[in-house]
LUMLOPA-788826 format. One line per 4 residues: number of its first residue (from 1); their letters; for each residue x, y, z of C-alpha. Coordinates in steps of 0.2 Angstrom, whole numbers, plus 2048, in hexadecimal, padded with zeros to 3 digits. Layout:
<nodes>
NUM	A	X,Y,Z | ...
</nodes>
This chain:
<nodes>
1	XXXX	A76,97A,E09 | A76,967,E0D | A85,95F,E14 | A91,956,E09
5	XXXX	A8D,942,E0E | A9E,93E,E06 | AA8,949,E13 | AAB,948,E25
9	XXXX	AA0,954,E31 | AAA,962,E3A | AAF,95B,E4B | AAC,969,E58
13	XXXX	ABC,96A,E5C | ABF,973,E49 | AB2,97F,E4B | ABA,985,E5C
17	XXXX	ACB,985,E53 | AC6,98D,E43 | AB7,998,E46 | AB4,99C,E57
21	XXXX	AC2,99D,E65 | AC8,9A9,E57 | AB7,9B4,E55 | AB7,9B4,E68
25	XXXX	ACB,9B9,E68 | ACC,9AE,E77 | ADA,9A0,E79 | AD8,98E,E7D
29	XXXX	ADF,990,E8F | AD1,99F,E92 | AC4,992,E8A | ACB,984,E97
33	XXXX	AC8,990,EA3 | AB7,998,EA2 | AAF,987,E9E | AB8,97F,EAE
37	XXXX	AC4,972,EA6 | AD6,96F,EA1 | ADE,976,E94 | AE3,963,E8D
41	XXXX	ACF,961,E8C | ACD,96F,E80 | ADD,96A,E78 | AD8,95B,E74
45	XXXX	AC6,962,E71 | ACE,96E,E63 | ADA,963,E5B | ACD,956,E57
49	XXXX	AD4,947,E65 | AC5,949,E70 | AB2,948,E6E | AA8,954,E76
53	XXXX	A9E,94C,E84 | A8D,951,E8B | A96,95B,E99 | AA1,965,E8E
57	XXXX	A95,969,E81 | A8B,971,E90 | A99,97B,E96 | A9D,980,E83
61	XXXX	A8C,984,E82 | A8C,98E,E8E | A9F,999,E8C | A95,99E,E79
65	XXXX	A84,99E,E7F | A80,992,E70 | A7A,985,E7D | A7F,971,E7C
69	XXXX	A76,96A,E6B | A7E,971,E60 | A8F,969,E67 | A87,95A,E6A
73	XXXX	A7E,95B,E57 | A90,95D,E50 | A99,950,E5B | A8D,943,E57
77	XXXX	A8D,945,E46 | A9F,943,E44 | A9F,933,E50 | A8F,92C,E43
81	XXXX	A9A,931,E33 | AAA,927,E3B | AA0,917,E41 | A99,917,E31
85	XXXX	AAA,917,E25 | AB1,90D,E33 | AA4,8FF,E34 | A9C,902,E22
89	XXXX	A9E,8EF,E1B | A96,8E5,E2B | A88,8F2,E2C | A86,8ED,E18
93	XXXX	A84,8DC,E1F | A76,8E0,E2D | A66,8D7,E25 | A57,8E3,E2B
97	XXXX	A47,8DF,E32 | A39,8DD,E25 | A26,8E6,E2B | A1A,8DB,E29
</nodes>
């Protein structure tokens, strides 16, 4: 099923929150731990206030053995969808290159 183009993509941080730290019955402080960073870093992570990087979607990637795209996949989506609604009437503006 495609992907609603009016709604906002899941931040990764929902997806831990929601779906898996409670498949995997594990808490964000065991999560900081095993992937080597704070607990404020997944916090921050989980409660949408932090995008994840390159480095954490390795170590995320890692932890559930999903590997990094699909963090990076969901990350830069939402970070396209909120440029987009943020900066949608000067991209409107943006004359295009025409091919010869």
């Amino acid at each position: 099923m495609a992907r609603n183009p009016n709604r906002r993509p899941t931040h990764p941080g929902a997806l831990l929150r929601e779906d898996i730290l409670p498949a995997a019955r594990i808490t964000q402080s065991e999560l900081a731990r095993r992937m080597g960073v704070s607990r404020l870093t997944v916090s921050e992570i989980v409660l949408e206030k932090r995008a994840v990087t390159a480095d954490v979607a390795h170590r995320l990637g890692r932890v559930f053995g999903n590997g990094p795209g699909l963090w990076l996949n969901m990350q830069k989506a939402v970070e396209l969808w909120d440029a987009l609604e943020a900066n949608r009437g000067e991209y409107d503006k943006i004359e295009p290159v025409k091919a010869a």
